[in-house]
N, C-alpha and C positions, 0 to 999 in steps of 0.2 A: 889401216884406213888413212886418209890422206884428204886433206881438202880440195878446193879446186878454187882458184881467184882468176878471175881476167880485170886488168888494172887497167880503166882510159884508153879502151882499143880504139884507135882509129884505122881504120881501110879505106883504101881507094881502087878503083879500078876505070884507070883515066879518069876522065873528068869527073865520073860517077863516086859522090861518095858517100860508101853504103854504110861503114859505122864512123860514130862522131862522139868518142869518147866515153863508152859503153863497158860500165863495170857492173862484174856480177862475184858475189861470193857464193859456194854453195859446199857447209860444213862435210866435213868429214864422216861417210856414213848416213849419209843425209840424201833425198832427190828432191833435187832441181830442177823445175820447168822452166823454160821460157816460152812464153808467148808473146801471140804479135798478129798482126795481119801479112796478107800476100805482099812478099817483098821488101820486108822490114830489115832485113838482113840476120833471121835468127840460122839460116846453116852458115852462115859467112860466120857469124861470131863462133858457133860452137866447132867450126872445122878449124881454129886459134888454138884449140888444147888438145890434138893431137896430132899439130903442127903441120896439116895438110896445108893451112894458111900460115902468113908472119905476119904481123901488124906492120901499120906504117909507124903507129906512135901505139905506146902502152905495156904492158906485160903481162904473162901470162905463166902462172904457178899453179903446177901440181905441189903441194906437200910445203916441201921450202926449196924444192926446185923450180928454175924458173926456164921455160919450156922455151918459150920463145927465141932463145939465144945459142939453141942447142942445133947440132947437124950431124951428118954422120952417124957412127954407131950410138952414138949417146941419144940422140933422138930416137933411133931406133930401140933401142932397151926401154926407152918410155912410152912407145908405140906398141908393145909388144905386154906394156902392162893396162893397156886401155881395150875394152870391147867394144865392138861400134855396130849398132843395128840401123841396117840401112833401108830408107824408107821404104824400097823395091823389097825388103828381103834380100836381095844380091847373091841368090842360089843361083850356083853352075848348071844350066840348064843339060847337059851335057854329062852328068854326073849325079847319079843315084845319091839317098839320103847319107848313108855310111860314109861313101866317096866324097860329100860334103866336108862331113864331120871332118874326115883324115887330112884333108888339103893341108891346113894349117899345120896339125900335130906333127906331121909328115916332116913338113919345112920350118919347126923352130922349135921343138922337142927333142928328145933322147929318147923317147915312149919306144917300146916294142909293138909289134903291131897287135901283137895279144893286151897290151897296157892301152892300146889307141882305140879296142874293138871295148875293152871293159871301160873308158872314159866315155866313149859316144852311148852304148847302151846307157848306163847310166844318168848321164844328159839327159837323152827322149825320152827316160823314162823320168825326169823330172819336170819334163814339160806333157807329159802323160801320151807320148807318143814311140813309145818302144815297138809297136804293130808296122811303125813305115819305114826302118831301118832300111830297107833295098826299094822304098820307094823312089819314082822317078818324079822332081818338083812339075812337069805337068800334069801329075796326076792329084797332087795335094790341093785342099782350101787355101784360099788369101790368108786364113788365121791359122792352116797348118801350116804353111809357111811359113810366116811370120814365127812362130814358134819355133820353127827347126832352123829357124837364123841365129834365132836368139839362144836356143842352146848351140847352136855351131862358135857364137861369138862366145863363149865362157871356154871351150875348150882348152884355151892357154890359161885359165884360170884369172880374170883380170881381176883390180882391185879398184877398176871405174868401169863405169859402161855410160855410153853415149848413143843417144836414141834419137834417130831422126824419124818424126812424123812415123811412131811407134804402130799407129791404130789407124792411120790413113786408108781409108777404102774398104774397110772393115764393119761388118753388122754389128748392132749392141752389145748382141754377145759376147760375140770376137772380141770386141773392144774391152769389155772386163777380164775376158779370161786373159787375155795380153797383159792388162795394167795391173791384174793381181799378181803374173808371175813376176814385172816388175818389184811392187811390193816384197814378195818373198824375197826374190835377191838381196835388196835391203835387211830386213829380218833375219833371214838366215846365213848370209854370206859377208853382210857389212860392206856391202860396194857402196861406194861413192856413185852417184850419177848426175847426170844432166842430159833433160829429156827436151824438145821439141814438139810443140804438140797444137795444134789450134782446138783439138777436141776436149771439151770441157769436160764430159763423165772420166778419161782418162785423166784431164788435170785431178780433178775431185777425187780418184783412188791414188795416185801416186803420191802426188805435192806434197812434201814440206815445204817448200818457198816457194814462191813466183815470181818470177822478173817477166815483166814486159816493157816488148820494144817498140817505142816506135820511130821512124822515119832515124836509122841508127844510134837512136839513145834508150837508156833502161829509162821508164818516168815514171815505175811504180813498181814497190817490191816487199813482200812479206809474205803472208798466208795468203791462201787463193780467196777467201775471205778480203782480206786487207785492202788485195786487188781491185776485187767487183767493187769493192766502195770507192775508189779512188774518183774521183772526179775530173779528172785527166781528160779533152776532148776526142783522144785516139784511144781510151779506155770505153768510156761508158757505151759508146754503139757495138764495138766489140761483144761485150759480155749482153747487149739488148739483141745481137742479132745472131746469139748461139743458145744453146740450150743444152741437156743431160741425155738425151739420145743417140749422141755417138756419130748423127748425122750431118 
């Protein structure tokens, strides 16, 4: 297990700038939300620790590695230990459930393809979907989806996972059964995460910590709890203008 630090990121992008010195710790084995409003810069920050972005100023550590200064294969050995749920789901539409799963195993394994067919069964059937193995993603729900991303992203077995806008578009339900199997990963697997999320039932099941952003700075950080009390003027209408229905 392995922590996750981002030290006084700032970003630019031309004149535009979208973080302003924005530090977040989130322990090891631990999940971490960030929230924020539209355009706060919460995927700008979280795309810094798996080096899709570099800072202009600040740094950025997995473990007591420091990510940010890394290129090449060495980046890439630490990209290959990070799982990343992309808000879309990001299935190959073009490519049956199984065909999913393999892409990766395929291209950064030694798996035989009997070891690739026993890693994916097992996967769906931890996210209780072993029935859609030869499904085709236009045939699945927004939360089977979602689900068969999210065990596609474990198949290199990571030791982080990073979640953008996990439960986005998602009914109530959807939205628990998502943020519990988050939960599980924590429990049973000891991942590290950092999650993205405007939706407060899924803050409320996952959080351990909360950083929120706003206008590129963290201005309030602790329990989801600690948060809602914060007095913060880009806090309180936040937490006044959401609620625990997932909507």
């Amino acid at each position: 297990m392995e922590s996750i630090e981002l030290r006084r990121i700032h970003k630019s992008f031309g004149a535009l700038h979208v973080l302003r010195g924005a530090s977040v710790r989130v322990e090891a084995g631990t999940s971490g939300v960030v929230m924020g409003g539209s355009g706060s810069g919460k995927s700008v920050l979280i795309k810094h620790i798996v080096g899709l972005l570099k800072p202009d100023e600040g740094e950025v550590f997995i473990g007591d590695t420091r990510v940010d200064t890394l290129d090449g294969d060495d980046l890439d050995r630490v990209r290959l230990s990070i799982g990343y749920l992309f808000q879309s789901g990001a299935l190959f539409d073009s490519m049956d459930v199984a065909e999913n799963m393999a892409f990766f195993m395929e291209r950064h394994t030694d798996l035989t393809p009997a070891e690739q067919r026993d890693r994916t069964e097992e996967l769906l059937s931890w996210v209780d979907l072993a029935d859609k193995l030869h499904a085709q993603p236009a045939e699945l729900s927004g939360g089977q989806r979602k689900r068969i991303a999210l065990a596609r992203a474990l198949v290199l077995e990571p030791s982080i996972m990073l979640y953008d806008e996990p439960t986005t578009g998602l009914d109530p339900i959807s939205v628990r059964s998502v943020s519990e199997l988050i939960v599980r990963l924590r429990e049973e697997r000891g991942l590290t995460s950092v999650a993205i999320t405007h939706d407060l039932l899924c803050a409320e099941i996952i959080a351990d910590s909360v950083h929120f952003l706003s206008e590129g700075c963290i201005v309030a950080s602790g329990t989801l709890d600690d948060v809602k009390r914060s007095d913060h003027p880009a806090v309180v209408p936040f937490f006044e203008s959401t609620d625990t229905t997932g909507s």
